[in-house]
C-alpha positions in Angstrom: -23.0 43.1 33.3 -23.2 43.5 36.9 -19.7 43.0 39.0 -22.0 41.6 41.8 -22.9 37.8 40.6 -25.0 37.3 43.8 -27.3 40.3 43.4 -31.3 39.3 42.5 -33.6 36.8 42.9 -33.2 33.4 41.6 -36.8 32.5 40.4 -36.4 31.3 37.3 -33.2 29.3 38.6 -34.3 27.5 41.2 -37.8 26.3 39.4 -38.5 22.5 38.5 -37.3 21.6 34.9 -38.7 18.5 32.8 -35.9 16.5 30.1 -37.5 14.0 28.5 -38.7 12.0 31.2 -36.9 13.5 34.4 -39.0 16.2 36.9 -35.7 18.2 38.3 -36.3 20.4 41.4 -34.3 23.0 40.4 -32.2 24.0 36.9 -28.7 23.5 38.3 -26.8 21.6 36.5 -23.2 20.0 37.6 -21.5 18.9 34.2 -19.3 16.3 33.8 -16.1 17.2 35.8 -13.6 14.5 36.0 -12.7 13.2 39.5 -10.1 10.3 38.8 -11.1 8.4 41.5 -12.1 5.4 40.1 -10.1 2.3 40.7 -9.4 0.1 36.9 -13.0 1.7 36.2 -14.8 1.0 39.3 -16.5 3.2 41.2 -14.8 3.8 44.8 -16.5 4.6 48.0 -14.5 8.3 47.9 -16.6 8.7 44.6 -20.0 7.6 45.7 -19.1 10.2 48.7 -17.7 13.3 46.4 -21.4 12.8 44.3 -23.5 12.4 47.3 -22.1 15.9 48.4 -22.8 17.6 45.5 -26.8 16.2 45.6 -27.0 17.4 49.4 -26.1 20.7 48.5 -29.3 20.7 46.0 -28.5 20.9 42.3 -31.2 19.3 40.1 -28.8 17.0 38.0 -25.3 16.1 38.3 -23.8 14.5 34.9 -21.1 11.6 36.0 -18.2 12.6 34.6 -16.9 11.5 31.5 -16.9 7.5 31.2 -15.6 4.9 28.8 -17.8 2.9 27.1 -15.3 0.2 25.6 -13.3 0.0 28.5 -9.9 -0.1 28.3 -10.5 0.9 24.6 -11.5 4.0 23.6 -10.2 5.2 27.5 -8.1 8.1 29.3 -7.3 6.4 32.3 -7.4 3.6 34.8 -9.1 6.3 37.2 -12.1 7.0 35.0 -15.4 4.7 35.3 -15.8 2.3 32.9 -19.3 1.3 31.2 -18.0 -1.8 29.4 -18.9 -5.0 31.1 -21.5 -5.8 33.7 -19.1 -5.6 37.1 -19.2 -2.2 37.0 -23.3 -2.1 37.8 -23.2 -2.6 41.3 -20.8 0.7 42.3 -22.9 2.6 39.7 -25.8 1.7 41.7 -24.4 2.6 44.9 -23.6 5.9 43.4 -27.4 6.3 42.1 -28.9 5.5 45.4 -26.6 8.1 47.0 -27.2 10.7 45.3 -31.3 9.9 44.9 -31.0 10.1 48.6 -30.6 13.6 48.6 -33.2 14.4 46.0 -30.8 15.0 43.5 -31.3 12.8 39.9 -27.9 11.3 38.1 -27.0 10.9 34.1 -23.6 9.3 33.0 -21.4 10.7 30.6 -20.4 8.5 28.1 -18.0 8.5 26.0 -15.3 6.9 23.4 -12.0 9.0 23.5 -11.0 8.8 19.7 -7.9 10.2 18.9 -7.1 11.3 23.0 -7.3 7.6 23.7 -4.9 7.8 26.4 -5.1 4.0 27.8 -4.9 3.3 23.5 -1.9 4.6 23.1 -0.4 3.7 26.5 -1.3 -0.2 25.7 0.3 0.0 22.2 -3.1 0.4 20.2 -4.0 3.2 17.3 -6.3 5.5 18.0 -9.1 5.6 16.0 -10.0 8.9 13.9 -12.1 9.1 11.0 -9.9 10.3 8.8 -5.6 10.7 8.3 -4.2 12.8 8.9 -5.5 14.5 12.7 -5.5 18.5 11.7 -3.8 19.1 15.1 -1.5 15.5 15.5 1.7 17.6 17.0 1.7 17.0 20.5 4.6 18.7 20.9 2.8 21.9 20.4 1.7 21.9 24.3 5.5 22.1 25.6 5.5 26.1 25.2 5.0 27.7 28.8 5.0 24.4 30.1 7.4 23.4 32.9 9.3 20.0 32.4 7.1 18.1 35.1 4.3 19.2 33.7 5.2 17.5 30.6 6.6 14.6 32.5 3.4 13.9 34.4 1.4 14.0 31.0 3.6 12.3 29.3 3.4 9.4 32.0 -0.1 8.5 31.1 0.7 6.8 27.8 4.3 5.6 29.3 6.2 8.1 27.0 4.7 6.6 23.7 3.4 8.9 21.1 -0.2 8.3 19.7 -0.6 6.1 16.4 -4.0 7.1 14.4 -5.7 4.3 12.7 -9.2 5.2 10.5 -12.3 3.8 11.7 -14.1 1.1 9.2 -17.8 1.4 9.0 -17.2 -2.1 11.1 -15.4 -0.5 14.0 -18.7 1.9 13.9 -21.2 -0.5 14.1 -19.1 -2.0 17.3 -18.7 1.4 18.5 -22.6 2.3 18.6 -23.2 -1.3 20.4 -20.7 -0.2 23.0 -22.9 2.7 23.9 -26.3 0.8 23.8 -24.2 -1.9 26.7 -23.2 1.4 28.3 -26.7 2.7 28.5 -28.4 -0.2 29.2 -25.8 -1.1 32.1 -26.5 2.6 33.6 -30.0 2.0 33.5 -30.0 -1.1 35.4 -28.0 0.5 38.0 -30.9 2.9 38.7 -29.1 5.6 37.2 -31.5 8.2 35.3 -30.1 8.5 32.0 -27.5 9.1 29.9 -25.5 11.9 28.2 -23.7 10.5 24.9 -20.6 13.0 24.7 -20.0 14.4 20.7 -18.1 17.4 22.0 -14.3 18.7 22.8 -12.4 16.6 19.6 -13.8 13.0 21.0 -14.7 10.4 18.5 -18.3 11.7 17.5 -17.1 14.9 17.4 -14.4 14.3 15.1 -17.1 12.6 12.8 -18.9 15.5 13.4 -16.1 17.6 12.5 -15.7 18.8 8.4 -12.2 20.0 9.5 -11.5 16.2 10.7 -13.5 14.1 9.4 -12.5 14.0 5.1 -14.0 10.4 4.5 -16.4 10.0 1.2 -18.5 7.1 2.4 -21.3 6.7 4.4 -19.8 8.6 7.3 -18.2 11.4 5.7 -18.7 13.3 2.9 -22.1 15.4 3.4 -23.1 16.7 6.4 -25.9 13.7 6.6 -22.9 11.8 6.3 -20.8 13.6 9.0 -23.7 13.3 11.3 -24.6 9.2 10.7 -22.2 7.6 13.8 -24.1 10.8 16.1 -27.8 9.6 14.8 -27.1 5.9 15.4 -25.9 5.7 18.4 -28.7 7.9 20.2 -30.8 5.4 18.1 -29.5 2.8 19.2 -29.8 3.7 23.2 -32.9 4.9 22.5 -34.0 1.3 21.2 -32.4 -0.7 23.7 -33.6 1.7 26.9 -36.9 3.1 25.9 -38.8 6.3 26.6 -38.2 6.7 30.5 -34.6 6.2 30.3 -33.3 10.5 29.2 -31.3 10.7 27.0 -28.8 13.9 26.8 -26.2 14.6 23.4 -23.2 17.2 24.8 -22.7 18.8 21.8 -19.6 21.5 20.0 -21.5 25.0 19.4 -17.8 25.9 17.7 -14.4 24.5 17.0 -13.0 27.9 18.2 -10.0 27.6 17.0 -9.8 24.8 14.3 -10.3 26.3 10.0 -12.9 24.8 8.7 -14.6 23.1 12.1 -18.2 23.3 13.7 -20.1 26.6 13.5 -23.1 27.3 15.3 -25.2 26.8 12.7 -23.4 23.9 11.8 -24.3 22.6 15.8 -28.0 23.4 15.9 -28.2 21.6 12.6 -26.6 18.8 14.1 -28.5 19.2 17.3 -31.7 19.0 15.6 -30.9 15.4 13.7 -29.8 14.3 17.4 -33.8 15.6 18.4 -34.9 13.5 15.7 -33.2 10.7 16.6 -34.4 10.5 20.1 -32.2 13.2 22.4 -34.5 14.4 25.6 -32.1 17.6 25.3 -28.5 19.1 24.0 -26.1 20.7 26.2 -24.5 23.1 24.2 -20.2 23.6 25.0 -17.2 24.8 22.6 -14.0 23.4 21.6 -10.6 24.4 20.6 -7.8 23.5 18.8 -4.5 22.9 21.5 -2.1 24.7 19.2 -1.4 28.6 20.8 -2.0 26.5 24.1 -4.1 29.6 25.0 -6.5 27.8 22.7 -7.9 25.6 25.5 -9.3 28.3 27.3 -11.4 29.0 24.6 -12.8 25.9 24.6 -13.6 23.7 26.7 -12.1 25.8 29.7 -13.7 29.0 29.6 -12.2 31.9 30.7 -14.7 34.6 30.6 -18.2 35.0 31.5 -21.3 33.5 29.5 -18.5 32.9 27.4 -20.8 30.0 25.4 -24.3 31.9 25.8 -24.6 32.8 22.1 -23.7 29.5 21.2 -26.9 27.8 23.4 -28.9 30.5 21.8 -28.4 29.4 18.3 -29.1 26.3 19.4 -31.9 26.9 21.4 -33.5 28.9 18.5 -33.5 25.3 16.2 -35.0 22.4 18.5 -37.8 21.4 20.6 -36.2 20.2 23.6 -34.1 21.7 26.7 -31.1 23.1 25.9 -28.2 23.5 28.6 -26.2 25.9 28.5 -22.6 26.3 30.2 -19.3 28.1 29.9 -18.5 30.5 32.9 -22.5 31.8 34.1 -22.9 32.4 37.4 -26.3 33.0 39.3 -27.6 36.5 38.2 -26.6 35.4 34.7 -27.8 32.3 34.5 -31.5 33.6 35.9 -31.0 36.5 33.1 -30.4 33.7 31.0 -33.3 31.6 31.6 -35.8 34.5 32.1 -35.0 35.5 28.5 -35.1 32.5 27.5 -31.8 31.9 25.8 -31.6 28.3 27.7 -33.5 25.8 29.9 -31.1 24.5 32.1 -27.7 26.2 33.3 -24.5 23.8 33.7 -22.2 25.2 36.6 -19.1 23.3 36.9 -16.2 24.7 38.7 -18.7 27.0 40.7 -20.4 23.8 42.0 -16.7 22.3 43.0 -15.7 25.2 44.9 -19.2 25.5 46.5 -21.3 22.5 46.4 -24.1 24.4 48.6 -24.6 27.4 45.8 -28.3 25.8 45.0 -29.1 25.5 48.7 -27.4 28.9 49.5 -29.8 30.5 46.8 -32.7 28.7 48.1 -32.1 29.8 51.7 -31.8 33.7 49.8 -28.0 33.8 51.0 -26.0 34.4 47.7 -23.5 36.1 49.4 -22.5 33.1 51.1 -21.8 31.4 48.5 -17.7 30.4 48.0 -16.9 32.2 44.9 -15.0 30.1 41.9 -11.7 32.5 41.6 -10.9 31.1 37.9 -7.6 29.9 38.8 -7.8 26.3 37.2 -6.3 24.4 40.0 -9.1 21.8 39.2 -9.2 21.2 36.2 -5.2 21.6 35.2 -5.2 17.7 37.4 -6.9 16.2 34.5 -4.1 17.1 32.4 -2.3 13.8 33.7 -5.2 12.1 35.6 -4.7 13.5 39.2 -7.8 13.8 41.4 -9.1 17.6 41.4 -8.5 20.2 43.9 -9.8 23.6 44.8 -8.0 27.4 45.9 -10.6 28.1 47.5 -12.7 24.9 48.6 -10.2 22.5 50.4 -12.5 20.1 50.7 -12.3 18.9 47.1 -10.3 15.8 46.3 -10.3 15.1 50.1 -14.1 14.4 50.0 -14.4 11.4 53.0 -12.5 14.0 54.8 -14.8 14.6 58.3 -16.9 18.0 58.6 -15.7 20.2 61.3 -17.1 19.0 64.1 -18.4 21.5 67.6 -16.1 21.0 70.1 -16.5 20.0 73.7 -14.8 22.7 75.6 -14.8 26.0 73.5 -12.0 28.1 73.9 -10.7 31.3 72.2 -8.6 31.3 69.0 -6.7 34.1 68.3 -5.6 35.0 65.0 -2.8 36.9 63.7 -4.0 38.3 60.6 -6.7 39.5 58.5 -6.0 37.3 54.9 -7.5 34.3 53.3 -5.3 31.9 55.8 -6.2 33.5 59.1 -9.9 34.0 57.7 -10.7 30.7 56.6 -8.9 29.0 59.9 -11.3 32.1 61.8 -14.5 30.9 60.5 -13.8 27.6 61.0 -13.0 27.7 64.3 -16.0 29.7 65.2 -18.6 27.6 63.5 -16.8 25.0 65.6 -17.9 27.3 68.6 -14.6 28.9 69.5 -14.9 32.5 70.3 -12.5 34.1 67.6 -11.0 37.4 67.5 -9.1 38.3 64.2 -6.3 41.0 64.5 -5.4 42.5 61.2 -2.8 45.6 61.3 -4.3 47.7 58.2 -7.6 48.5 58.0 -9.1 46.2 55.2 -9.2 42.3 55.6 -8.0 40.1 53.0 -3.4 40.8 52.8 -2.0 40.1 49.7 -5.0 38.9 47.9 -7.0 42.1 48.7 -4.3 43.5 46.7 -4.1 41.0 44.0 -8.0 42.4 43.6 -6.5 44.8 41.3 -5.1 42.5 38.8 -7.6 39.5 39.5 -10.9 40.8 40.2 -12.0 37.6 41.1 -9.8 37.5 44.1 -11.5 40.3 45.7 -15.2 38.4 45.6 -13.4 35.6 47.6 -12.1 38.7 50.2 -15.6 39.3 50.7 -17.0 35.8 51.0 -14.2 35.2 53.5 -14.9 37.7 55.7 -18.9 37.6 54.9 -18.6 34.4 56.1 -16.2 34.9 59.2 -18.7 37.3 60.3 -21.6 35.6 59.8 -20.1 32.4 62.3 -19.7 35.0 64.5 -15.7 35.9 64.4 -15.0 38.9 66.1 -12.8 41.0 63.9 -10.6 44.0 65.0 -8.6 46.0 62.0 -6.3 48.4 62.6 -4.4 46.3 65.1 -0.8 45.5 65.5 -0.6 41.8 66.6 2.5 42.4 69.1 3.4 39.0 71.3 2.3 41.2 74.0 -1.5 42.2 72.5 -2.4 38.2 71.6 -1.1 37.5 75.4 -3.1 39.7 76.9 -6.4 38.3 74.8 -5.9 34.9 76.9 -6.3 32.9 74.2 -6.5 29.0 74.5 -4.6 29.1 71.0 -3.8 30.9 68.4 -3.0 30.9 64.9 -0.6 33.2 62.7 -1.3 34.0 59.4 1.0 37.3 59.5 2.4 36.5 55.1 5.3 36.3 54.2 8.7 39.0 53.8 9.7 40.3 50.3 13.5 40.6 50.2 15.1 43.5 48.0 17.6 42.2 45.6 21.3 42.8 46.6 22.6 44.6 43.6 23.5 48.4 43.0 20.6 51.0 42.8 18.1 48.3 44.2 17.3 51.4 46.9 16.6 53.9 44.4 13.2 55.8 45.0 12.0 54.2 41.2 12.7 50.6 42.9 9.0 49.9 44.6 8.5 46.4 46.4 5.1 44.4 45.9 4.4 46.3 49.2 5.5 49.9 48.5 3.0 49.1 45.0 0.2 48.0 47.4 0.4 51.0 48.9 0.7 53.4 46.5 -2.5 51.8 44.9 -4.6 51.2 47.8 -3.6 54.1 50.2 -1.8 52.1 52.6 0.9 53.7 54.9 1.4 56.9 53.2 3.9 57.5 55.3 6.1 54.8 53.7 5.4 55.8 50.4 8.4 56.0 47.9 7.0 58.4 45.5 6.8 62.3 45.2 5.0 65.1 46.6 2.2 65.3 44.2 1.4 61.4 44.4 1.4 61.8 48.0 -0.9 64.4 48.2 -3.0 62.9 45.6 -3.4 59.6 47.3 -3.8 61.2 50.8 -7.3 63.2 48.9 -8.2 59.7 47.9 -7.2 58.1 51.4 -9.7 60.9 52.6 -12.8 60.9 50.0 -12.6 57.0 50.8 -11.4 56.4 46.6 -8.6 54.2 47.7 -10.6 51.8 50.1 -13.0 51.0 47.4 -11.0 48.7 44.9 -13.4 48.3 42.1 -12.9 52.1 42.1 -8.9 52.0 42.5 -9.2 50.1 39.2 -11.2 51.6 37.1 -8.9 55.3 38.4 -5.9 53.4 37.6 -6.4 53.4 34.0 -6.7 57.0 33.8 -3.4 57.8 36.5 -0.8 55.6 38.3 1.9 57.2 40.4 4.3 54.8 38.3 6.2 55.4 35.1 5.2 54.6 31.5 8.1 52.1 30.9 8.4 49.2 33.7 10.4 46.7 34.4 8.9 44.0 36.5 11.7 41.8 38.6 10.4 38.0 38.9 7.8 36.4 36.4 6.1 34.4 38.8 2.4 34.5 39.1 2.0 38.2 41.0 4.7 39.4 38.4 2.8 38.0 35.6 -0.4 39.7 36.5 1.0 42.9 37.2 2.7 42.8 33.7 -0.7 41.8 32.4 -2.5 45.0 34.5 0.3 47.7 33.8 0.0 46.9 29.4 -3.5 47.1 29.7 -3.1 50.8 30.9 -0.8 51.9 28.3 2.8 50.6 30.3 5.5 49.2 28.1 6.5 46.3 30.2 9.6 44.1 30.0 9.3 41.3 32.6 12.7 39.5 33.6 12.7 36.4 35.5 16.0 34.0 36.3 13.7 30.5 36.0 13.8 29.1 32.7 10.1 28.9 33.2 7.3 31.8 33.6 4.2 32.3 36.1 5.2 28.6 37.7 2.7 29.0 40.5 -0.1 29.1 37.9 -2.0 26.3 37.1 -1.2 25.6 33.4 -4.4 26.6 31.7 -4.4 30.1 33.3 -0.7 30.6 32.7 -1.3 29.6 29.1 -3.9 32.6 28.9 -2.0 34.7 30.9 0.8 34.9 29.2 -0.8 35.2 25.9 -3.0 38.0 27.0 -0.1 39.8 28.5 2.0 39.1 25.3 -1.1 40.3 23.0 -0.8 43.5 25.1 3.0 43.7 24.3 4.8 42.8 27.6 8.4 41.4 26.8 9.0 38.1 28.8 12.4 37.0 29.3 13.3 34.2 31.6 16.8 32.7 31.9 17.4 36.7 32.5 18.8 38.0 36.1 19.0 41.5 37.5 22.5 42.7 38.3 22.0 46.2 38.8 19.7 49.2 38.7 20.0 53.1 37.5 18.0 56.1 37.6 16.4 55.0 33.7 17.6 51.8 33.0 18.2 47.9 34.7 21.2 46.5 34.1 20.2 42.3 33.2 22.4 39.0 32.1 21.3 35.6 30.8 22.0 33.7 33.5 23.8 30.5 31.1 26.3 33.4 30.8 27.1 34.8 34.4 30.0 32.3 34.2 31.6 33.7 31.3 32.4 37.2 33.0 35.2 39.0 32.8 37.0 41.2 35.5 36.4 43.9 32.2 32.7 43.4 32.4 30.6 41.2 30.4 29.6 41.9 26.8 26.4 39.9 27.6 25.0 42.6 29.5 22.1 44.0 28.3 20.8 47.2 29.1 16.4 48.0 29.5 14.9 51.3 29.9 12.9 51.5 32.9 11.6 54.4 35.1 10.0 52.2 37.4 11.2 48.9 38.7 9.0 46.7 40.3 10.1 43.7 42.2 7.6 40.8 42.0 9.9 38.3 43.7 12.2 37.3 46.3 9.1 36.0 48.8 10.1 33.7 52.1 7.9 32.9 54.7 8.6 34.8 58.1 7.5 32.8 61.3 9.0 35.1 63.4 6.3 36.2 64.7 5.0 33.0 65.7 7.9 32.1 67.6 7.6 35.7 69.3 4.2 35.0 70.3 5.3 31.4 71.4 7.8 32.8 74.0 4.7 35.5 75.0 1.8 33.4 75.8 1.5 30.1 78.4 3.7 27.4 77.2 0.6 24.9 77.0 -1.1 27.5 74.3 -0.5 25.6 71.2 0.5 28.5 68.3 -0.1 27.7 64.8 1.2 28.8 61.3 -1.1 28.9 58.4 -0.5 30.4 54.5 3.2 32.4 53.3 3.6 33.1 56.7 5.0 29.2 56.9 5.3 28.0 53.3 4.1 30.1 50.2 1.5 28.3 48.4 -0.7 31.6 47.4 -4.6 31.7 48.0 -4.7 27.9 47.5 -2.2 26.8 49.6 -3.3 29.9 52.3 -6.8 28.5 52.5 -6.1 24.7 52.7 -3.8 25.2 55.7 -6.2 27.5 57.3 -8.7 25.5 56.8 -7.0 22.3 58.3 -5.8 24.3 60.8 -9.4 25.8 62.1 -10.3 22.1 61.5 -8.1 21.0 64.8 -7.6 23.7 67.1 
């Protein structure tokens, strides 16, 4: 697989698809992403807006996210739409003709929640499930690697109460499948194009669907026929009530990853061809996972890795007659590998499309590189964990979607900017397409500060280096490396304003040995790895010179190069001990295992990799714990020898003794790396402040004013670029 996702032509991608009775202009598909914007189940104006910029930036069809056909039955949330009574037909079609207006076509997503009834349980009701006991009824299962207010904010949605599972009667069913005929018929009198019924990630038809949940021996249970009967009626029934112009979609389990005795994917495309039968226009093909292990939710329905669901399409594919979508993690150059093979029809991109909602126009146009990359962080999605409206790391934009364009100003001017990382990039390109002249001063000679680094351990944050400064370049940003921003350099540009974006400072730890040459900083690490001010270097003579051949041969510029080298040599030792356990701690304990380190990671929170969205802590920390690293939080440093650190529980630091403590506990470590003890520095700003003309407003963006990491970076910068 190619590490370039942009690279190629799009041909097959971009070509107009047919399902059922819908002409697409392209085969992009957005899947059902839940926005939480709704207001009691009504479509809000912020909605129609959020929609209506996904169809200007030219996918073929955008799925509505998921939406409640019985609601408040059957619901997550207030903030999801509802498709249960007839008030909700005139915002569905204001939603329909916006995004029609921009040549895009709409389905709805439609759904009854089962056993993850959220509004059920919140209101006092069971849940419904076709059979007792749920496999995986232990919510509490979640609360490893969780941080309390992550469980408070979940736990919110349902007021505290615990869920309450009641079995469907063959009565409930036959209401159940003339909730989504209503639903349908509702969507198609709002102009809307069709509809997607949702039998996928452990909702009610899936868990009819399901032999590992569903153990009932009537009608709907006992066979797979049987299994399959709610499924068959009620695409039946829509079809009956809407007729052949009105698609119909069925999003469909290709695997219970995780759950004994669940879906297979031959189990799916048998299931996927009754749902043919029955009337389905086409099956989008996803996966699902059991939440026990946590980690399990990355597996399905979050994927984690590439085309991580391609097989599972293809099985499906190879059974029916009609389009198949596939999703699950496929960017461009996949997806038109994908298509050309034939493997699917259609290619679902979700989180791609929310942190660029111009990918199919940026293909068309034949400028993939300028597409915003998806950096796999799960920001977005971890907000649906408790009903919050999405947001991006990289687009900032999303969840602020009535938000004004930047808009040309009247009296360009020229920005300044302090700083060559995602912060002073974003506010650079910005400002420029604005029509500022920019000029970006960046000390080392790459662009991209911390996260050009973090490249190492999250490939994924070096394709958003490269868009970023792609991107500034392309607007026009004039861009000077190897420059030391001194108050007296940015005075001398005569800038009309400028903006900082210097980082943040790493403190050392104030304990014994914390100066020893084995003690390397996220910095002094950087620079080993990347060739970075050799002349700062704690190592040896023979990592010196070995890094100065590579500064020279160009090796250490090239990171894709610097990590594939690292797994062969590091100028660290083989047993580590990495100081903090917050999110860069966590990935270099993740990076250092995979190349053969024996890694003990020590943090004094009671909680690991905080600065993580939950789903990619959950699979970070089990991939780094598959890999061996020892996590222990609760644990501080108190002090550091030639081999070992010197660590305490920190419940016990008040039970010293002027003797010493019998708590300490002693690690083995010929290199210490300290992943913590980040504050942001504006004292450069206020240097520059003194420097320039009092009327030159100066402006802070990312760590360099309050740490919030690429996200929190690129949102400031952004807003910053937005006004200056």
């Amino acid at each position: 697989m190619s590490s370039d996702p942009t690279a190629g032509s799009f041909t097959r991608l971009l070509s107009p698809a047919q399902i059922g009775p819908l002409s697409l202009r392209n085969r992009i598909v957005l899947p059902a992403m839940d926005q939480n914007l709704c207001d009691d189940g009504l479509v809000t104006d912020v909605l129609v807006e959020h929609y209506a910029e996904l169809a200007r930036g030219g996918a073929g069809l955008l799925v509505l996210e998921t939406s409640a056909v019985a609601f408040p039955r059957g619901a997550t949330a207030r903030h999801q739409p509802a498709l249960s009574h007839d008030g909700v037909i005139p915002g569905l079609r204001r939603l329909a003709d916006a995004v029609h207006a921009h040549g895009a076509l709409m389905v709805v997503q439609a759904n009854h929640h089962g056993r993850i009834s959220g509004m059920d349980t919140a209101e006092g009701r069971p849940c419904l499930v076709p059979s007792m006991p749920p496999p995986d009824s232990d919510p509490m299962s979640i609360m490893a690697d969780t941080t309390t207010d992550e469980i408070m904010a979940m736990a919110a949605l349902t007021g505290g109460r615990m869920p309450t599972y009641v079995e469907a009667t063959p009565e409930d069913l036959t209401g159940i499948v003339e909730y989504f005929a209503d639903a349908a018929a509702r969507v198609q009198i709002a102009g809307l194009d069709g509809l997607e019924i949702h039998a996928a990630h452990g909702y009610l038809i899936d868990t009819f669907l399901s032999p590992a949940w569903n153990q009932r021996t009537d009608d709907y249970g006992g066979s797979e026929e049987g299994r399959a009967r709610l499924l068959v009626e009620v695409v039946e029934a829509v079809r009956a009530r809407c007729g052949a112009d009105f698609a119909l979609l069925v999003r469909l389990n290709g695997q219970d990853a995780a759950l004994p005795k669940g879906i297979t994917p031959d189990l799916a495309a048998r299931y996927a061809l009754k749902a043919e039968t029955a009337g389905a226009d086409a099956i989008h093909v996803t996966a699902y996972s059991s939440i026990t292990g946590r980690a399990g939710f990355t597996e399905g329905p979050l994927p984690w890795r590439d085309c991580q669901y391609e097989d599972l399409a293809r099985t499906v594919k190879a059974a029916v007659n009609v389009p198949v979508i596939a999703v699950g993690r496929i960017r461009p150059k996949e997806a038109e590998r994908i298509l050309t093979d034939e493997g699917a029809d259609l290619i679902a991109m979700g989180r791609q499309l929310l942190a660029d909602p111009d990918l199919p126009n940026r293909l068309a146009e034949g400028r993939p590189d300028l597409i915003r990359p998806c950096i796999n962080c799960f920001v977005c999605v971890a907000q649906n964990f408790w009903s919050a409206t999405p947001v991006c790391a990289v687009n900032p934009r999303l969840g602020r979607p009535t938000r004004p364009l930047p808009s040309r100003v009247d009296r360009p001017g020229h920005v300044v900017v302090v700083g060559g990382g995602p912060g002073g990039l974003e506010a650079a390109r910005v400002a420029a397409e604005r029509g500022h002249s920019v000029t970006v001063l960046e000390k080392t000679d790459h662009l991209g500060g911390t996260a050009r680094f973090s490249a190492l351990t999250t490939p994924l944050n070096g394709e958003l280096v490269h868009w970023l400064s792609t991107a500034a370049t392309v607007a026009g940003v004039e861009i000077q490396t190897g420059t030391t921003a001194t108050p007296e350099v940015v005075a001398a540009l005569a800038p009309t304003a400028v903006v900082v974006a210097s980082g943040a400072v790493r403190a050392r730890p104030d304990v014994p040995g914390a100066d020893l040459p084995h003690v390397l900083s996220g910095d002094d690490l950087r620079g080993l790895l990347t060739g970075d001010d050799l002349d700062a270097r704690r190592t040896g003579l023979l990592a010196r010179l070995a890094l100065a051949a590579g500064n020279l041969l160009g090796i250490t510029s090239d990171l894709k190069r610097v990590r594939e080298l690292s797994r062969r040599w590091m100028p660290i030792g083989q047993q580590v001990v990495v100081v903090g356990g917050g999110l860069v701690g966590t990935e270099l304990a993740e990076f250092l295992a995979e190349r053969g380190r024996k890694v003990t990671v020590i943090e004094e929170g009671a909680h690991l990799a905080v600065e993580m969205a939950h789903p990619r802590r959950w699979r970070a920390l089990h991939e780094a714990r598959d890999r061996g690293v020892d996590f222990r939080s609760g644990t501080q440093l108190v002090a550091v020898t030639v081999n070992e650190v010197v660590v305490r529980a920190v419940d016990e630091i008040d039970d010293q003794t002027e003797e010493g403590d019998s708590s300490e506990l002693r690690i083995t470590a010929d290199t210490v790396l300290l992943a913590g003890g980040v504050r942001p520095d504006p004292s450069l700003a206020d240097a520059i402040r003194s420097a320039v003309d009092p009327d030159v407003p100066v402006h802070i963006v990312g760590d360099a004013g309050e740490i919030g990491y690429i996200e929190g970076a690129i949102r400031s910068g952004h807003d910053v670029g937005c006004t200056v």
